[in-house]
C-alpha positions as CSV (number, residue, x, y, z in Angstrom):
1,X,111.1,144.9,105.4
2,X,114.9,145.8,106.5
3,X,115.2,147.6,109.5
4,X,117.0,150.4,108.3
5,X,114.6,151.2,105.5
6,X,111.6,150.9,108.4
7,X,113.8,153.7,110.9
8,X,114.0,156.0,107.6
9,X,110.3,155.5,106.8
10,X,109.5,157.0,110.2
11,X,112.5,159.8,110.0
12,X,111.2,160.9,106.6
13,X,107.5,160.8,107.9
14,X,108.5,162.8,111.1
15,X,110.4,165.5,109.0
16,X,107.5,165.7,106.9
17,X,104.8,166.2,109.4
18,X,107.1,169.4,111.0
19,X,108.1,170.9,107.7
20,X,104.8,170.7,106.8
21,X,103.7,172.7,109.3
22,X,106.3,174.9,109.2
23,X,105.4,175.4,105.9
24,X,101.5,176.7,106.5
25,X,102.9,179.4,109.0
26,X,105.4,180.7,106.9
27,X,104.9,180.0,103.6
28,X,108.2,179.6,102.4
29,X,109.1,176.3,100.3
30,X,112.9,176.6,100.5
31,X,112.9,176.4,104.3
32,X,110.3,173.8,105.0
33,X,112.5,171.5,102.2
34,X,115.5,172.3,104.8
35,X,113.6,171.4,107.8
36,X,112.6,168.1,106.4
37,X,116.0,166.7,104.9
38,X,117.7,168.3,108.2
39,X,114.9,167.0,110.4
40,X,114.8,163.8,108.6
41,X,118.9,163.0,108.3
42,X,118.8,164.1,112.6
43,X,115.5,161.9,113.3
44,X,116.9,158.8,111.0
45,X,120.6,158.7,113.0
46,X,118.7,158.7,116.4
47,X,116.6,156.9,116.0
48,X,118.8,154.1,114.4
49,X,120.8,154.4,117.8
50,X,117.9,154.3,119.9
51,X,117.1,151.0,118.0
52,X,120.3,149.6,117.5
53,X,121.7,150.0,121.0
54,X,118.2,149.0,123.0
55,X,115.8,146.9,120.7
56,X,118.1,145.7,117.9
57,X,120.8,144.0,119.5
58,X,118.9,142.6,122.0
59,X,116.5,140.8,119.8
60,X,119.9,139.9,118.0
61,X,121.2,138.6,121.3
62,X,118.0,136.3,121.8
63,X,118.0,135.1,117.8
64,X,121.1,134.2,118.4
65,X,120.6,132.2,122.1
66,X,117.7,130.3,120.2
67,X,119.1,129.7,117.1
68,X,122.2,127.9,119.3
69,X,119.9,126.0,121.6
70,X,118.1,124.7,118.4
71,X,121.7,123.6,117.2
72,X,122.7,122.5,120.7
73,X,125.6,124.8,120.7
74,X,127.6,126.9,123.7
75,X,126.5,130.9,123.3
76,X,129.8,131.4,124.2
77,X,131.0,129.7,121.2
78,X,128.2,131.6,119.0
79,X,129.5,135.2,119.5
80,X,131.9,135.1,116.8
81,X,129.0,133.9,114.5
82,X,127.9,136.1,111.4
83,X,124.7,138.4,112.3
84,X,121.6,138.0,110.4
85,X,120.3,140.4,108.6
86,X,116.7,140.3,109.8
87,X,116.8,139.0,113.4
88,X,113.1,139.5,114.3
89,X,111.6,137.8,110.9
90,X,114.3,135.0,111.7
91,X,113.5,134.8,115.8
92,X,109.7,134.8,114.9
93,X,110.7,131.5,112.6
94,X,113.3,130.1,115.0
95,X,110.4,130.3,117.6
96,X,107.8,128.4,115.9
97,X,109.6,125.8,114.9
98,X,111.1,125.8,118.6
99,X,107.2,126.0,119.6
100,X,106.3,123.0,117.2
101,X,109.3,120.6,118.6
102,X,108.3,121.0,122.4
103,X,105.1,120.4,121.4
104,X,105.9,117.1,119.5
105,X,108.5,116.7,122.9
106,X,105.7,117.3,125.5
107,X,103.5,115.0,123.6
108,X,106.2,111.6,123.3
109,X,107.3,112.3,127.2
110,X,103.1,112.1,128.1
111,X,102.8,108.7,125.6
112,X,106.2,107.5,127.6
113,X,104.5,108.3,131.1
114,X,101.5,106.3,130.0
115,X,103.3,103.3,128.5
116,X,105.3,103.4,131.7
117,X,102.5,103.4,133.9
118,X,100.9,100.6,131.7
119,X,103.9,98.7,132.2
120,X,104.0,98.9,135.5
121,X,100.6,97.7,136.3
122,X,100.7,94.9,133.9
123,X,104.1,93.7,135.4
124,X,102.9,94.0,138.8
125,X,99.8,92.0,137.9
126,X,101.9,89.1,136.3
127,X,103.9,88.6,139.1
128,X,101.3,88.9,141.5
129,X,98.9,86.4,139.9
130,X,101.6,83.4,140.2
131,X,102.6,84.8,143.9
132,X,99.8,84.6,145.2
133,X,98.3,81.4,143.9
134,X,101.6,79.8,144.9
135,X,101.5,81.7,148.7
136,X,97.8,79.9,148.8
137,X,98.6,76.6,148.4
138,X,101.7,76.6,150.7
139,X,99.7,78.1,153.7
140,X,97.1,74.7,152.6
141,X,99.9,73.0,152.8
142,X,100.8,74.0,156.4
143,X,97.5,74.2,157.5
144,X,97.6,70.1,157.8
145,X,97.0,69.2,154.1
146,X,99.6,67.1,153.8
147,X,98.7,64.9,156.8
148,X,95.0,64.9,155.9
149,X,94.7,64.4,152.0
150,X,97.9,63.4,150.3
151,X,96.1,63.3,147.3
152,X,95.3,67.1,147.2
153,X,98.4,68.1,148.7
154,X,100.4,66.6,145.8
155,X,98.1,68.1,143.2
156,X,98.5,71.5,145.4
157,X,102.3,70.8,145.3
158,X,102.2,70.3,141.7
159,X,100.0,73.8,141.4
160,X,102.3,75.9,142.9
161,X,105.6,74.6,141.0
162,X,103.6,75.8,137.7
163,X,103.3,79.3,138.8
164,X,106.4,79.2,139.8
165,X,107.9,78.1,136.9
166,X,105.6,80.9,135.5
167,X,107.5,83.5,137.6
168,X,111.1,81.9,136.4
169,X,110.1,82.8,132.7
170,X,109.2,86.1,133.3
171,X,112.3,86.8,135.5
172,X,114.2,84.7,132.6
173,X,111.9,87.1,129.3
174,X,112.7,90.3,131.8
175,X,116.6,89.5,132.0
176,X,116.4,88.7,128.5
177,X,115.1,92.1,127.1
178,X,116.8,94.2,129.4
179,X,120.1,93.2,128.2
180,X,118.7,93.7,124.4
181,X,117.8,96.9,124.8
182,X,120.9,98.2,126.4
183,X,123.2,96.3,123.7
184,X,124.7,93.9,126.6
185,X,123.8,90.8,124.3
186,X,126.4,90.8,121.4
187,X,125.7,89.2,118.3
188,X,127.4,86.3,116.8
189,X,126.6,86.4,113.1
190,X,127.3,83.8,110.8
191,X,126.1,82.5,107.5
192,X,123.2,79.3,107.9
193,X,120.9,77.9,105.7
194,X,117.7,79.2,106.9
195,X,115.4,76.5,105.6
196,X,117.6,73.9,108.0
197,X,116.8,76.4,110.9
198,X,112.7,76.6,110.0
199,X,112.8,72.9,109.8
200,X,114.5,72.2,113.0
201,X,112.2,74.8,114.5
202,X,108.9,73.1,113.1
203,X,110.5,70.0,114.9
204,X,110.8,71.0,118.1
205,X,106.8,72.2,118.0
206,X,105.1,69.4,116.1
207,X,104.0,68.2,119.4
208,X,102.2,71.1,121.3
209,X,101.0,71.8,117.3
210,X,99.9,67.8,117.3
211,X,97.8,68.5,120.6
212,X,96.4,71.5,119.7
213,X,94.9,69.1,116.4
214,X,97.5,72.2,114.6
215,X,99.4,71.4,111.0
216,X,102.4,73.1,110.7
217,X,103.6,73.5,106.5
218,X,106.4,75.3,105.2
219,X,106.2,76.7,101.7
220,X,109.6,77.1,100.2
221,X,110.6,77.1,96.3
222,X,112.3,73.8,96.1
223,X,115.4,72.5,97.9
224,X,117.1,75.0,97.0
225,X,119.0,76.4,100.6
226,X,119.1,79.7,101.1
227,X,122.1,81.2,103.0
228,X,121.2,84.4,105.1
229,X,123.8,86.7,107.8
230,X,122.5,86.8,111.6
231,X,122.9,85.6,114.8
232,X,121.2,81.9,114.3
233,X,120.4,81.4,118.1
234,X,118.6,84.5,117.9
235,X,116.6,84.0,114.5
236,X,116.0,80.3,115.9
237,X,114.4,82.5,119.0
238,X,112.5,84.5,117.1
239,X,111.0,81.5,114.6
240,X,110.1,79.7,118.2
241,X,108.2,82.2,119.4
242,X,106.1,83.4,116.1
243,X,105.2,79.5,115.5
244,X,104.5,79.4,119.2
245,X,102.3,82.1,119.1
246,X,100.7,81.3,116.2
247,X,99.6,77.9,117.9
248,X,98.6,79.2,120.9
249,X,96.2,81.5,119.1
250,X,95.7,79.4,115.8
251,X,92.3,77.6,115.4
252,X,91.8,73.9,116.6
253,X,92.2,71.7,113.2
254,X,93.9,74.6,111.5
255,X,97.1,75.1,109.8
256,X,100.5,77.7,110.4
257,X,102.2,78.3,107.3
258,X,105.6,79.2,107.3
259,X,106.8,81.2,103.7
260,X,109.8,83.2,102.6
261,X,110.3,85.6,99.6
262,X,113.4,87.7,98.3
263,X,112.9,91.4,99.2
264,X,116.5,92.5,97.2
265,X,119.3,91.8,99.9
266,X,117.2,90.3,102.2
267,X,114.6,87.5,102.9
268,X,111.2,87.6,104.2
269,X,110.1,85.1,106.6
270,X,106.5,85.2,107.4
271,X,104.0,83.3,109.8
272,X,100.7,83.1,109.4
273,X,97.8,81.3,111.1
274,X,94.3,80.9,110.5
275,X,93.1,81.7,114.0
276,X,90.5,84.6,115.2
277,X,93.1,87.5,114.3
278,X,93.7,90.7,115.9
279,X,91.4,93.7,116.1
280,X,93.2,96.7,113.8
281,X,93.3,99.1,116.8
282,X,95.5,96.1,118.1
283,X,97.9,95.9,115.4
284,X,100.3,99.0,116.5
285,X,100.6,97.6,120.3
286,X,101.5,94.0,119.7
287,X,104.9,94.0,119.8
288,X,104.5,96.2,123.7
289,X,105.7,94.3,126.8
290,X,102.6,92.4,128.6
291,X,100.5,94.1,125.7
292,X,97.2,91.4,125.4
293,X,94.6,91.8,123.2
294,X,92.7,89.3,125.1
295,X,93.8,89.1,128.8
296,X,91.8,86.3,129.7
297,X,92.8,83.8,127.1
298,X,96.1,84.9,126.9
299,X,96.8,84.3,130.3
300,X,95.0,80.9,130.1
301,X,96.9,79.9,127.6
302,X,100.0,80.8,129.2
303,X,103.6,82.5,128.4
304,X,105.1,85.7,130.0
305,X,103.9,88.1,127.5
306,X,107.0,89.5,126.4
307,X,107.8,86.9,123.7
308,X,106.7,89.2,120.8
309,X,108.4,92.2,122.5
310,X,111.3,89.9,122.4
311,X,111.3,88.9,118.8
312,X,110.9,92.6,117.8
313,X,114.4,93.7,119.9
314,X,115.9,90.7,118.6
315,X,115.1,91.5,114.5
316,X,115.8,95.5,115.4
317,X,118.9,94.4,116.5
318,X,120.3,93.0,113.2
319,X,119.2,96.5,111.3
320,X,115.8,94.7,110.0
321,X,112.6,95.1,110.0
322,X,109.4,93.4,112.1
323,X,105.6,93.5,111.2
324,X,102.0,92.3,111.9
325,X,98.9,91.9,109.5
326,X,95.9,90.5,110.7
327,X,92.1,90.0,109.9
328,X,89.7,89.1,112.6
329,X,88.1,85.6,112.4
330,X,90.5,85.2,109.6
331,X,94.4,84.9,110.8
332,X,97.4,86.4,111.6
333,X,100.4,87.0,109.9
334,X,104.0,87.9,111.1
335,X,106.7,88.2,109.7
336,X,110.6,89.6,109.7
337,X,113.6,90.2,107.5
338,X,117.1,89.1,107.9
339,X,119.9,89.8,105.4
340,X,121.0,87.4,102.5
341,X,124.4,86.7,102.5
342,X,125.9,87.9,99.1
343,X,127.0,84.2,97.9
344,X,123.6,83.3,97.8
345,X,120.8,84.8,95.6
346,X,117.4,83.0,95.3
347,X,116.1,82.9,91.5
């Protein structure tokens, strides 16, 4: 309803009322009709002051201070700015919608606090794990180990440069995301045959897949090469670590396929594996730094646990896209875009 029409409903209805009874002490029509348009006209122009100069404006004033925070502008700025002509209906809005985005706010800064602490825990636990194991055998050591069985002190010896190879990674995976999520890393892109680059990877890790009893095949459409646009250090370092992955986790006497499809202007590469697969509550976490789905085996196994959190900064990166599908006792499959060079469209 506009204000002014609401300050003239109560004018008229307060003219009304004291014409009316005006009217039933006097009965005289003419008079009472003068007291109510006189009362009315008086009531409606001081009331509209009283409104304007003590409710009106300042519910203006605070429309106004909300509708700039919302835009992220200086009030100062704002005064100049056209006044609405229904503050309050446009406050009340202004407010919920304020009310609905701190809520969202409040409720991404509580999932941040508990990744963070999450992240925390698990990192501290990584690097303690190798520490420690590595402080025990050197105290053995100094105990008189190496005097007394030789034997055991090289296997000891040997022990402790593992874990502390272990800690090198993780230093090496920690530096390495760090300086992807802040944009230190530049990229060099170039144009490569992609099929080259999934070969040369499968090369490198035919013998971990060999002694895991692991095939490794790569369905492509011919020999036809297919030129995409990226950084190919940093595809190569995200094809490592998906094949990795997928042997580490893959079934013994199984088989990782590696396929790619045209999506448009880009090129699908997926990895799949026929291992136990990931539990759907998983799926959304995957990517997370130290994230496990099965701590146990997955520190057995080995690695730093940032690998896939790695190969998701790295595809971000070049403007594409990263994903995970998986069935449990069935496989896993990953997979990522990169851009096709314009030269080169697959048929």
């Amino acid at each position: 309803m506009n204000f002014k029409f609401f300050v003239f409903l109560i004018a008229t209805g307060i003219g009304l009322l004291i014409s009316l009874t005006d009217y039933i002490h006097r009965q005289d029509l003419g008079i009472a009709i003068l007291l109510l348009v006189s009362i009315s006209l008086v009531t409606f122009l001081f009331l509209l002051n009283l409104f304007e100069r003590f409710i009106y404006k300042r519910i203006r004033n605070i429309y106004k201070l909300i509708h700039n925070l919302k835009l992220g502008k200086d009030l100062k700025a704002a005064l100049g700015e056209q006044i609405v002509d229904d503050p309050v209906t446009d406050a009340e809005r202004e407010v919920r919608i304020w009310a609905s985005q701190k809520a969202s706010e409040i409720e991404k800064l509580q999932e941040q606090a508990k990744f963070r602490k999450e992240f925390l825990s698990n990192i501290s636990h990584e690097f303690k794990t190798p520490l420690f194991a590595t402080q025990g055998y050197i105290e053995t050591l100094q105990d008189g180990m190496i005097d007394d069985e030789p034997e055991m002190a090289k296997n000891f010896l040997e022990k402790a440069s593992r874990n502390l190879d272990r800690l090198s990674y993780l230093i090496q995976d920690l530096d390495e995301i760090t300086k992807l999520e802040t944009g230190i890393i530049a990229l060099n892109i170039e144009k490569f045959d992609i099929n080259t680059l999934i070969m040369e990877c499968i090369e490198d890790l035919e013998d971990k897949a060999a002694r895991n009893n692991i095939k490794i095949k790569f369905e492509k459409k011919a020999n036809v090469p297919h030129i995409v646009k990226a950084d190919r250090k940093r595809i190569q370092q995200v094809l490592i670590n998906l094949i990795d992955n997928s042997i580490k986790y893959g079934k013994r006497g199984g088989v990782t396929k590696i396929a790619i499809y045209q999506i448009f202007e880009q090129l699908l590469v997926e990895v799949t594996d026929n291992g136990v697969g990931i539990e759907e509550k998983n799926l959304p976490r995957v990517f997370e730094r130290f994230y496990r789905t099965d701590s146990s085996r997955s520190r057995e196994i080995g690695g730093s646990g940032l690998g896939l959190a790695i190969v998701k900064h790295i595809v971000e990166a070049h403007e594409q896209n990263v994903n995970v599908r998986s069935t449990e006792g069935i496989g896993t499959t990953f997979g990522f875009t990169v851009k096709l060079a314009k030269a080169d469209k697959m048929i």
